[in-house]
Biopython code that builds the backbone (N, CA, C, O; Angstrom):
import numpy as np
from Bio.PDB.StructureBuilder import StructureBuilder

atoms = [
    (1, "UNK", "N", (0.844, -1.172, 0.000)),
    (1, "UNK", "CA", (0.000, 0.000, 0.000)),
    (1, "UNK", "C", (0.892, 1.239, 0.000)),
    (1, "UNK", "O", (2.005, 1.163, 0.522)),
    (2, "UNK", "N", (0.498, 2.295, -0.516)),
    (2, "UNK", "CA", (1.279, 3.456, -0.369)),
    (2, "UNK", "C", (1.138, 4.313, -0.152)),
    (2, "UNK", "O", (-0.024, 4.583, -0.455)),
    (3, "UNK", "N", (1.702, 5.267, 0.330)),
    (3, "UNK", "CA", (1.183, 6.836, 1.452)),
    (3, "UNK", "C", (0.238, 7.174, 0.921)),
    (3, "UNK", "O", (-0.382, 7.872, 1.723)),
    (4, "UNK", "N", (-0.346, 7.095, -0.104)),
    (4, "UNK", "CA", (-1.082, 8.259, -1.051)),
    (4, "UNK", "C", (-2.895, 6.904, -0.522)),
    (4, "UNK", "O", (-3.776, 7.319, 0.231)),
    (5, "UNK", "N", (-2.943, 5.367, -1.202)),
    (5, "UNK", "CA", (-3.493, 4.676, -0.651)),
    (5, "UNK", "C", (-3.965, 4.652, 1.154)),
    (5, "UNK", "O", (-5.084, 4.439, 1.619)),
    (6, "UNK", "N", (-2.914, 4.894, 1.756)),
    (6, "UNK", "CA", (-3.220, 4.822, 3.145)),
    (6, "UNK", "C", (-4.301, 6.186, 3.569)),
    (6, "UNK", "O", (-5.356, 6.226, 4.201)),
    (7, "UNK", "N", (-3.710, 6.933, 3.085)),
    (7, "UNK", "CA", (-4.356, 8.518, 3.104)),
    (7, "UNK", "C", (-5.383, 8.905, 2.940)),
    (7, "UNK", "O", (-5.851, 9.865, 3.551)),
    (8, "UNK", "N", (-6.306, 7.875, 1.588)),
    (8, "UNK", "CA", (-7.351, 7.418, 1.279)),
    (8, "UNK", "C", (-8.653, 6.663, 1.804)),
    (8, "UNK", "O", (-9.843, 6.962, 1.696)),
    (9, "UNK", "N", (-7.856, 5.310, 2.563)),
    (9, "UNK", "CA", (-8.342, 4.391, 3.444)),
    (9, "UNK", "C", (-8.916, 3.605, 2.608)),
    (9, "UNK", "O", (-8.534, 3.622, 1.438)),
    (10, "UNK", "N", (-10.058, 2.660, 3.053)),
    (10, "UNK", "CA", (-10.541, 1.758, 2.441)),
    (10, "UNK", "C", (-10.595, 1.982, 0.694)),
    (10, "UNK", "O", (-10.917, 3.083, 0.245)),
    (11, "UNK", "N", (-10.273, 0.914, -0.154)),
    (11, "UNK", "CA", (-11.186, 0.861, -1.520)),
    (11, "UNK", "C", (-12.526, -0.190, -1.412)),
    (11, "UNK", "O", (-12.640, -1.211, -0.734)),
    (12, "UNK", "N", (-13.343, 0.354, -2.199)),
    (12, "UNK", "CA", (-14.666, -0.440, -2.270)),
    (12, "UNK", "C", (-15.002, -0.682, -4.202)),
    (12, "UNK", "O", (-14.923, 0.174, -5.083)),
    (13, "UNK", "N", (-15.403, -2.265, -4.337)),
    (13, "UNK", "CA", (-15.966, -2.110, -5.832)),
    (13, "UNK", "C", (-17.080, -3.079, -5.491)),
    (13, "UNK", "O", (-17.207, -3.929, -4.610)),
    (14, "UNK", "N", (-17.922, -2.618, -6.595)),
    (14, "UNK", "CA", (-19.803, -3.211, -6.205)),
    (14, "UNK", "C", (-19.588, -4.076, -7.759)),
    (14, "UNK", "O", (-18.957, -3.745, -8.763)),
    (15, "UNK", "N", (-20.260, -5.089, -7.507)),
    (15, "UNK", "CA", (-20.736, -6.141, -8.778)),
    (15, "UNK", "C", (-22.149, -6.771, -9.053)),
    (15, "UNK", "O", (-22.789, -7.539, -8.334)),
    (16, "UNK", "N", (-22.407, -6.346, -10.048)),
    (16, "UNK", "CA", (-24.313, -7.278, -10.692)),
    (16, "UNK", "C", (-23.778, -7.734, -11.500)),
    (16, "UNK", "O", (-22.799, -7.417, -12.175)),
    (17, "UNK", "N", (-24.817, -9.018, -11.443)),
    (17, "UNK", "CA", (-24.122, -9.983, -12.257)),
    (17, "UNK", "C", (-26.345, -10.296, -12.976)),
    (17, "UNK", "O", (-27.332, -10.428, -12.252)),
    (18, "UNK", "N", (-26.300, -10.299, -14.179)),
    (18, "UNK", "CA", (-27.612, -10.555, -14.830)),
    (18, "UNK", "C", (-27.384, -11.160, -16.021)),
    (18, "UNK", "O", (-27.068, -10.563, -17.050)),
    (19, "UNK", "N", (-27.604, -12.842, -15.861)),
    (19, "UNK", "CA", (-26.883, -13.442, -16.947)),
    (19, "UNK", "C", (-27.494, -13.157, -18.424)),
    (19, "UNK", "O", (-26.984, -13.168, -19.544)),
    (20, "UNK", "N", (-28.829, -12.892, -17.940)),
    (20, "UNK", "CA", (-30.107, -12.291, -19.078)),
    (20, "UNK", "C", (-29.491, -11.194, -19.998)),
    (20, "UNK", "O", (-29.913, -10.990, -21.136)),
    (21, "UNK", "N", (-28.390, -10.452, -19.388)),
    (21, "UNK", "CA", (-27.629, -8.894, -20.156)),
    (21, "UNK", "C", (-26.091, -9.316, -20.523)),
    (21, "UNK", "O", (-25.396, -9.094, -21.515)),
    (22, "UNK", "N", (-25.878, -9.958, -19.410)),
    (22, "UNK", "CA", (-24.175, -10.275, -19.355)),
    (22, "UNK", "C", (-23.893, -11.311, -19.149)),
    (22, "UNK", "O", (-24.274, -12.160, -18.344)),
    (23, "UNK", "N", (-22.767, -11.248, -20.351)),
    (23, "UNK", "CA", (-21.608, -12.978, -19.781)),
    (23, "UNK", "C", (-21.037, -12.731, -18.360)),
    (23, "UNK", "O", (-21.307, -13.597, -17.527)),
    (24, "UNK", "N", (-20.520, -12.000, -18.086)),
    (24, "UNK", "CA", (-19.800, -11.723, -16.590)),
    (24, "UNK", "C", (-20.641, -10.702, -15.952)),
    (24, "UNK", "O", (-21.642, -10.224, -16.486)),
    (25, "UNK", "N", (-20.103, -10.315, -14.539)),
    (25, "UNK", "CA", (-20.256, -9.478, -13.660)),
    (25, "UNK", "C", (-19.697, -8.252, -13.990)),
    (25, "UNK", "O", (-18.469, -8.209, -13.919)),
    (26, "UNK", "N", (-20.222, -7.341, -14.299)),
    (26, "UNK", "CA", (-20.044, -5.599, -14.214)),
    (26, "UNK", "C", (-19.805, -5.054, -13.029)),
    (26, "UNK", "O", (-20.340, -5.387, -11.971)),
    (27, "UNK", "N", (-18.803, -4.003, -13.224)),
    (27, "UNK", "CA", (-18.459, -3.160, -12.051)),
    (27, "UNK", "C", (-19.979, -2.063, -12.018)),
    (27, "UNK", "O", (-20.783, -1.527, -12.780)),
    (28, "UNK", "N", (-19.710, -2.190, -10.797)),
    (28, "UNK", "CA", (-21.056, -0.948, -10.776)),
    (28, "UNK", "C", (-21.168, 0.116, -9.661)),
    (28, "UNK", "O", (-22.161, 0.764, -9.332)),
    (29, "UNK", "N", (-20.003, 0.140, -9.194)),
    (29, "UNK", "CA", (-19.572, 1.476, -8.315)),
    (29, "UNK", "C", (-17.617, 0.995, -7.832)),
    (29, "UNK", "O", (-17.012, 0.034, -7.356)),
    (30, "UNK", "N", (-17.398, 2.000, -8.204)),
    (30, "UNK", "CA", (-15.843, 2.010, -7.188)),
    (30, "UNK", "C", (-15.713, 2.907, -6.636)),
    (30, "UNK", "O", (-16.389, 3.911, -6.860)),
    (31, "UNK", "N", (-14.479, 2.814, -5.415)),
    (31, "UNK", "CA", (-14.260, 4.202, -5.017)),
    (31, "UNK", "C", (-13.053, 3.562, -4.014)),
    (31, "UNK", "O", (-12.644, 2.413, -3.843)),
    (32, "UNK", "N", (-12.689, 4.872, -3.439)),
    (32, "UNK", "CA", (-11.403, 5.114, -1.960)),
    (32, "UNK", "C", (-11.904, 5.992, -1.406)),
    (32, "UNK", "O", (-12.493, 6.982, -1.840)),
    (33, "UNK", "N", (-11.568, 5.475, 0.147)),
    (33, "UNK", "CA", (-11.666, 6.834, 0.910)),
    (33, "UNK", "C", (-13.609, 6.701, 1.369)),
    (33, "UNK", "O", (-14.513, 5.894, 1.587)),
    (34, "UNK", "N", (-13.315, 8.014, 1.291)),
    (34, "UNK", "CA", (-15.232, 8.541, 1.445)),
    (34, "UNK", "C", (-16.274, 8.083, 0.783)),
    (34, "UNK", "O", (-17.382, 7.863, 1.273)),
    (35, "UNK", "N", (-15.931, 7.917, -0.412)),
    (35, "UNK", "CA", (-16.931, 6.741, -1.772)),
    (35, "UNK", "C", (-17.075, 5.719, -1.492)),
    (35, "UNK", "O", (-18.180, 5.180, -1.554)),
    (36, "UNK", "N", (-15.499, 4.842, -0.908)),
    (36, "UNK", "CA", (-15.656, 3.562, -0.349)),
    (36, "UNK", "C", (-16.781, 3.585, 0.496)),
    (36, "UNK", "O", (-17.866, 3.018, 0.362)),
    (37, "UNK", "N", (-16.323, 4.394, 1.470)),
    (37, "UNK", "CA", (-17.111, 4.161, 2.401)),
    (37, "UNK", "C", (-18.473, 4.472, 2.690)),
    (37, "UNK", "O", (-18.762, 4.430, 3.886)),
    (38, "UNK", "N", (-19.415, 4.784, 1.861)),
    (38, "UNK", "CA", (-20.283, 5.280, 1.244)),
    (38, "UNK", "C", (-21.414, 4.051, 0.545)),
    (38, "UNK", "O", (-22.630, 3.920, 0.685)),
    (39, "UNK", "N", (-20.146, 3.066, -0.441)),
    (39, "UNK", "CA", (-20.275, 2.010, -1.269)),
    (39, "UNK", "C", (-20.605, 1.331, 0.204)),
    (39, "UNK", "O", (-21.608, 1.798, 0.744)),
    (40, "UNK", "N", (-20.099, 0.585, 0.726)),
    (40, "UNK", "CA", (-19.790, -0.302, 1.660)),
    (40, "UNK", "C", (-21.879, -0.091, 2.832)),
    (40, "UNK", "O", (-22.851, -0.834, 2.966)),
    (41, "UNK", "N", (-21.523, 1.284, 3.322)),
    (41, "UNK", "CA", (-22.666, 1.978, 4.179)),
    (41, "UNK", "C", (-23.807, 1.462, 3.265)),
    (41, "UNK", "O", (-24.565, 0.893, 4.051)),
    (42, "UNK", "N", (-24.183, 1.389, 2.368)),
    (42, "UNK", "CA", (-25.186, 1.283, 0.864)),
    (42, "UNK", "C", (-25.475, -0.158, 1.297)),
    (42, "UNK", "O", (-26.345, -0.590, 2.053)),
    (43, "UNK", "N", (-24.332, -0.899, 0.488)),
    (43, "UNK", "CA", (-24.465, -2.307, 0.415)),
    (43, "UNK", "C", (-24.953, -2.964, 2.092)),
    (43, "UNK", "O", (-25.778, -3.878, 2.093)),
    (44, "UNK", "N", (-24.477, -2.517, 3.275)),
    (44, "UNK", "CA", (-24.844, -3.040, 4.014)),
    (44, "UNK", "C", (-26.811, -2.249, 4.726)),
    (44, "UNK", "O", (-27.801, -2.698, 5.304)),
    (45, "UNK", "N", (-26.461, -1.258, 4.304)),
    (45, "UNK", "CA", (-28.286, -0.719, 3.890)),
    (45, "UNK", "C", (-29.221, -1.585, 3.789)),
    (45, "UNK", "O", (-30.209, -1.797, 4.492)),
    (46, "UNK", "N", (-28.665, -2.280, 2.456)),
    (46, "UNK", "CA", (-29.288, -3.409, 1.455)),
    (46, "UNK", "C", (-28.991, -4.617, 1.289)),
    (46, "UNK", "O", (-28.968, -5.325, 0.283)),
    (47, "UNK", "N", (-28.657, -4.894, 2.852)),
    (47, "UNK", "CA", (-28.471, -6.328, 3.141)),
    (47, "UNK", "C", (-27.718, -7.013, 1.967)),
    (47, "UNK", "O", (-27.982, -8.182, 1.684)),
    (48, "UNK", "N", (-26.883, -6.379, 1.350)),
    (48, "UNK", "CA", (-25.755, -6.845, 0.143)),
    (48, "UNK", "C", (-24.493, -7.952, 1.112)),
    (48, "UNK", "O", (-24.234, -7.773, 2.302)),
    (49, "UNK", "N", (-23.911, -8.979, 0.295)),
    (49, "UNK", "CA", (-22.817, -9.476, 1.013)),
    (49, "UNK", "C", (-21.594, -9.064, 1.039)),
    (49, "UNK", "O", (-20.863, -9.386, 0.102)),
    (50, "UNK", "N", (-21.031, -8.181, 2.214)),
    (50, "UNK", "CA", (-19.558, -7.907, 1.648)),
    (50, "UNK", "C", (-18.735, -8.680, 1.945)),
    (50, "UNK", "O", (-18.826, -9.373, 2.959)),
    (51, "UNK", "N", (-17.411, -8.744, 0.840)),
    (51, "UNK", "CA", (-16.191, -10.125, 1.878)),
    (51, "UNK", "C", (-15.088, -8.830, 1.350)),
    (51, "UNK", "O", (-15.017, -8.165, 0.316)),
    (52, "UNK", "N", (-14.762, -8.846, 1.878)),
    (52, "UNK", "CA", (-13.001, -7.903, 2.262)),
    (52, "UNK", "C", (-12.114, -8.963, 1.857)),
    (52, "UNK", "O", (-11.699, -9.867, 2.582)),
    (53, "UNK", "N", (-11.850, -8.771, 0.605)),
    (53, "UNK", "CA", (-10.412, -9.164, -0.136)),
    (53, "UNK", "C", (-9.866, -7.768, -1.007)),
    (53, "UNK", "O", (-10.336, -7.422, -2.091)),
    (54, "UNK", "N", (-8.606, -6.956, -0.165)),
    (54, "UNK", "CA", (-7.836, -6.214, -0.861)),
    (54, "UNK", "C", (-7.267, -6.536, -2.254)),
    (54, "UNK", "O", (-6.976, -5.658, -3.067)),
    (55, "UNK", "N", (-7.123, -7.914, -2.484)),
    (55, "UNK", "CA", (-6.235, -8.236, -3.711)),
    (55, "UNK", "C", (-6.815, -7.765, -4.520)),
    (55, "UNK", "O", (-6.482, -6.858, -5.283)),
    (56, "UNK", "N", (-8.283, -8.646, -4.403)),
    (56, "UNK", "CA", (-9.642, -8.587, -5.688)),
    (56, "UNK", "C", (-10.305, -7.326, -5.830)),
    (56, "UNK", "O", (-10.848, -7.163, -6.922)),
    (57, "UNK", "N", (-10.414, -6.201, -4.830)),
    (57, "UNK", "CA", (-10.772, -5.366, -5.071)),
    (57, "UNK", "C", (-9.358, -4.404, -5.730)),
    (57, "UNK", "O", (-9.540, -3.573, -6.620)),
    (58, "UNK", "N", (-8.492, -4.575, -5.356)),
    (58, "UNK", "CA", (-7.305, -3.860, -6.090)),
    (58, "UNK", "C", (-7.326, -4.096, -7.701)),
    (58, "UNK", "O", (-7.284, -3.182, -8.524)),
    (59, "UNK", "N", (-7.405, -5.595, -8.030)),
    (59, "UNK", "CA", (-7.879, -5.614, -9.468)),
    (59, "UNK", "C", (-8.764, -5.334, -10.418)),
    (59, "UNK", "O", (-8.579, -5.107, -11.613)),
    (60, "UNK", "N", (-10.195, -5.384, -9.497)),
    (60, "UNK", "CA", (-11.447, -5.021, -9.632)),
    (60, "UNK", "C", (-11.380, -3.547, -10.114)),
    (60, "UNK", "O", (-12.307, -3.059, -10.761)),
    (61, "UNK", "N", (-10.472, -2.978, -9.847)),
    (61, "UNK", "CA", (-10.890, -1.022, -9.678)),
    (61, "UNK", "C", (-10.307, -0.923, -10.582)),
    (61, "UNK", "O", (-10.235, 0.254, -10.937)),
    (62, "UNK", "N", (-9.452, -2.065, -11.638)),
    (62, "UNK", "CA", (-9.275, -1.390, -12.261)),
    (62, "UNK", "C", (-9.934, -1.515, -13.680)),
    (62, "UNK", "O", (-9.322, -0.929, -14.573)),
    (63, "UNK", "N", (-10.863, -2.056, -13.970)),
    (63, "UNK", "CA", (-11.997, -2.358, -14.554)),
    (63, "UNK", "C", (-12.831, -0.937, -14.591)),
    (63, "UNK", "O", (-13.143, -0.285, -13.595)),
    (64, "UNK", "N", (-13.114, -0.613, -15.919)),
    (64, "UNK", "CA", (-13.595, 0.790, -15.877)),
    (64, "UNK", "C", (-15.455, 0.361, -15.343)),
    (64, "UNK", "O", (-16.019, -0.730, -15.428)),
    (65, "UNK", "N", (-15.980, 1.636, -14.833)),
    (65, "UNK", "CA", (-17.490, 1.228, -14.783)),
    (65, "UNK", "C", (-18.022, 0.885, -15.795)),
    (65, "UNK", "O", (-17.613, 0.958, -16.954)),
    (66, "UNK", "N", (-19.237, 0.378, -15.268)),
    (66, "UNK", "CA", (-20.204, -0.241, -16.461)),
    (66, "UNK", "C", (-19.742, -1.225, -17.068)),
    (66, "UNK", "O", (-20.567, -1.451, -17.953)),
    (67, "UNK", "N", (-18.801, -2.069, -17.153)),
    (67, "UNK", "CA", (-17.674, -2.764, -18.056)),
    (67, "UNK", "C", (-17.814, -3.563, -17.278)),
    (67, "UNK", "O", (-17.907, -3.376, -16.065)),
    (68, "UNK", "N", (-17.880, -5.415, -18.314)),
    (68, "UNK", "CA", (-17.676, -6.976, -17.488)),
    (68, "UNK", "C", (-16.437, -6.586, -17.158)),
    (68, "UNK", "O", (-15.660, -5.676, -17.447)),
    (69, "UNK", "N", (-16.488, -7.896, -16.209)),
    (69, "UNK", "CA", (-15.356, -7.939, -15.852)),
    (69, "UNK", "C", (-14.832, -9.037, -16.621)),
    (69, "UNK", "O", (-15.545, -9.920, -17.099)),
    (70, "UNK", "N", (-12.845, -8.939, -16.805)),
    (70, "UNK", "CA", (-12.175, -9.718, -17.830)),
    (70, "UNK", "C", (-12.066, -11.572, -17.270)),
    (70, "UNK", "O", (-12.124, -12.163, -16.191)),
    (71, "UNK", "N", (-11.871, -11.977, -18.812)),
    (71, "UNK", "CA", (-12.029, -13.605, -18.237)),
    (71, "UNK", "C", (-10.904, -13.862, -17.507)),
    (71, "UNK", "O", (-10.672, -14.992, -17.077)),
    (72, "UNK", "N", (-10.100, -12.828, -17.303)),
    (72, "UNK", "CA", (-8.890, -13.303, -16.487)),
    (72, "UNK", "C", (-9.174, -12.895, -15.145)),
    (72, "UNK", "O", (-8.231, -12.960, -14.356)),
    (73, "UNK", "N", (-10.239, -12.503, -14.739)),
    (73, "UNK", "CA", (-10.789, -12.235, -13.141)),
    (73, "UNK", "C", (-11.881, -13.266, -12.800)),
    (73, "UNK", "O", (-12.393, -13.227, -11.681)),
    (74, "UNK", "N", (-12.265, -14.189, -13.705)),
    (74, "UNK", "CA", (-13.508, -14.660, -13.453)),
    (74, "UNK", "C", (-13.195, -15.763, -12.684)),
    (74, "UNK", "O", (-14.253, -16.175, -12.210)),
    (75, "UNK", "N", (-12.160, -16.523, -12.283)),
    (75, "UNK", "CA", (-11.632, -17.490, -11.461)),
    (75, "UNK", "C", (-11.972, -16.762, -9.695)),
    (75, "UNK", "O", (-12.433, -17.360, -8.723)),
    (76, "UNK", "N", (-11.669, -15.736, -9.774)),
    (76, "UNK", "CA", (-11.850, -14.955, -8.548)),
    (76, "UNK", "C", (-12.844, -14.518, -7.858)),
    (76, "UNK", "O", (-13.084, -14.498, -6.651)),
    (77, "UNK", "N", (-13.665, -13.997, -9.236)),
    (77, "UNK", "CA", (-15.085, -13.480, -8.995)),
    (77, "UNK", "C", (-15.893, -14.874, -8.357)),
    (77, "UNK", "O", (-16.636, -14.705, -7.390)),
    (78, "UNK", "N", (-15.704, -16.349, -8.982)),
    (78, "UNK", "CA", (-16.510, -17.170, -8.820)),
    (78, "UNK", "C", (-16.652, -17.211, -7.503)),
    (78, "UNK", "O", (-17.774, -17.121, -7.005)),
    (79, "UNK", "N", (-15.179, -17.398, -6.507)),
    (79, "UNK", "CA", (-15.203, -17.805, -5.549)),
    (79, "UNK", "C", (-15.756, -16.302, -4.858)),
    (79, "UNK", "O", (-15.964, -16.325, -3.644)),
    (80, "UNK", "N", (-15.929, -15.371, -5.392)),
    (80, "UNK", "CA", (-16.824, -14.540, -4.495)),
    (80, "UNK", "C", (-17.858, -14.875, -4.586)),
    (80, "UNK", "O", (-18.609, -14.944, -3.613)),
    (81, "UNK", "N", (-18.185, -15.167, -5.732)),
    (81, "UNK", "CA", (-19.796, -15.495, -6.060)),
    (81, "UNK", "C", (-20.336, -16.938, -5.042)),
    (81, "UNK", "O", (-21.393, -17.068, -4.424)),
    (82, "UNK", "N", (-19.379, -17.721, -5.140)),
    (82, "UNK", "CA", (-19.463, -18.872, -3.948)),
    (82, "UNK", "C", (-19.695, -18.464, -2.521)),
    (82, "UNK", "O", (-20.303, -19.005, -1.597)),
    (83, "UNK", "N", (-19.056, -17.397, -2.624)),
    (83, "UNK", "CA", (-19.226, -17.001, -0.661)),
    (83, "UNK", "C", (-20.524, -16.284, -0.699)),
    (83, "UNK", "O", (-21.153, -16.557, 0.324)),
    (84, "UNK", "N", (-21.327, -15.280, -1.661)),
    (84, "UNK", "CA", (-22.125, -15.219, -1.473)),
    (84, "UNK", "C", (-23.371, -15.824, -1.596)),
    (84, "UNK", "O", (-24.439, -15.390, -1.163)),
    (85, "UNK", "N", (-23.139, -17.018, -2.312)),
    (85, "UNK", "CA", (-24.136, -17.930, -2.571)),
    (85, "UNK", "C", (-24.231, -18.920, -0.869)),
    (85, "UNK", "O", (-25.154, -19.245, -0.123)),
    (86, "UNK", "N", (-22.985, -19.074, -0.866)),
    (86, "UNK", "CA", (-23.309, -19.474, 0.688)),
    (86, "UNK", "C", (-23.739, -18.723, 1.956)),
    (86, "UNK", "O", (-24.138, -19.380, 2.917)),
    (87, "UNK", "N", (-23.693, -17.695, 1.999)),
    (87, "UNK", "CA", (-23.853, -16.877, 3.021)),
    (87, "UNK", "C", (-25.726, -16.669, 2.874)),
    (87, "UNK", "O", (-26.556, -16.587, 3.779)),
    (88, "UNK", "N", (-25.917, -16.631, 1.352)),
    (88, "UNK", "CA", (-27.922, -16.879, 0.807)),
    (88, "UNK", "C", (-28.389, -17.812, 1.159)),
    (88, "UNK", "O", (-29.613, -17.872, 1.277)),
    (89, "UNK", "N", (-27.368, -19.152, 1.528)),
    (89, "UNK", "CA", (-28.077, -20.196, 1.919)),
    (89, "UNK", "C", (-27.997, -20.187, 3.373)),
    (89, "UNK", "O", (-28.964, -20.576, 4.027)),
    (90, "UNK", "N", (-27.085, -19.837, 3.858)),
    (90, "UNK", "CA", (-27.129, -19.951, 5.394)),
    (90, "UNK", "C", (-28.497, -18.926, 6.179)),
    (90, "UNK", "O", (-29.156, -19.221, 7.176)),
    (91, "UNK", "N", (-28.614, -17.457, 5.160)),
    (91, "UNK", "CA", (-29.744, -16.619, 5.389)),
    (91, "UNK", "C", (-30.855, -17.427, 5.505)),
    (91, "UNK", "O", (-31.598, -17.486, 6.485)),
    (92, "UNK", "N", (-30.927, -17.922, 4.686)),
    (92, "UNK", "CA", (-32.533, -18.765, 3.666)),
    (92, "UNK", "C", (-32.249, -19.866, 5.255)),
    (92, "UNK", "O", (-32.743, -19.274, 6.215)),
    (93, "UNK", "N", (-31.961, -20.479, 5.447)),
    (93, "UNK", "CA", (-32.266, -21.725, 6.240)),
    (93, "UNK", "C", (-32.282, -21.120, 8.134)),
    (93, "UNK", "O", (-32.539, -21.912, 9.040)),
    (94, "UNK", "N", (-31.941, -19.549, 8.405)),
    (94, "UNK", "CA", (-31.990, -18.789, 9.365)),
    (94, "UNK", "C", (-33.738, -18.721, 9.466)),
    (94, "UNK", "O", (-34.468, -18.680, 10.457)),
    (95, "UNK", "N", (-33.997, -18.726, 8.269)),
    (95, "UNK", "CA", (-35.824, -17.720, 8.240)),
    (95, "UNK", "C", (-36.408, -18.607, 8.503)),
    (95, "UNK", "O", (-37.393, -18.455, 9.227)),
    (96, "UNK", "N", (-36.024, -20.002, 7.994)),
    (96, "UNK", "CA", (-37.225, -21.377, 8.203)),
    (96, "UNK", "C", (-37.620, -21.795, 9.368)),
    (96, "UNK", "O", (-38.428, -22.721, 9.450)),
]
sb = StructureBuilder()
sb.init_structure("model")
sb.init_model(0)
sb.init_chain("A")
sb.init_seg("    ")
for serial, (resi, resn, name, xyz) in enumerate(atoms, 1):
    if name == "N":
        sb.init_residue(resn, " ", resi, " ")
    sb.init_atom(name, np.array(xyz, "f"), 0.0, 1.0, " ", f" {name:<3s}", serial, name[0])
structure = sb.get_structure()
């Protein structure tokens, strides 16, 4: 990380994934700092799943908005997509 990063604080990137529009998952908000944290305040608003991986969001940001994401991220994305698919099932079987 570097002075200028630290100074900033958190990064945040948001993903929809609608297989009906898209082969992959689209970025659909980034930010540092105050945006992050903004992104993050939102998603947890809206009962969204967050998982805190710096790597993936470091790569993620750099994916312009509106734009899939590349097949060379989609190994990564899955296993996000896995944690949130599990975390829907653990919800779903909380309510029953």
């Amino acid at each position: 990380m570097t002075n200028n990063e630290k100074k900033l604080g958190r990064s945040a990137v948001s993903l929809k994934y609608d297989n009906q529009i898209h082969k992959s998952p689209v970025v659909t908000a980034k930010g540092k700092g105050l945006i992050a944290e903004k992104i993050i305040a939102l998603a947890k608003k809206n009962n969204v799943p967050i998982k805190e991986d710096p790597d993936l969001v470091h790569l993620l940001s750099k994916v312009d908005l509106n734009k899939e994401i590349p097949a060379s991220l989609y190994h990564l994305v899955a296993e996000l997509l896995s944690f949130v698919y599990r975390l829907n099932g653990q919800y779903s079987s909380k309510i029953k």
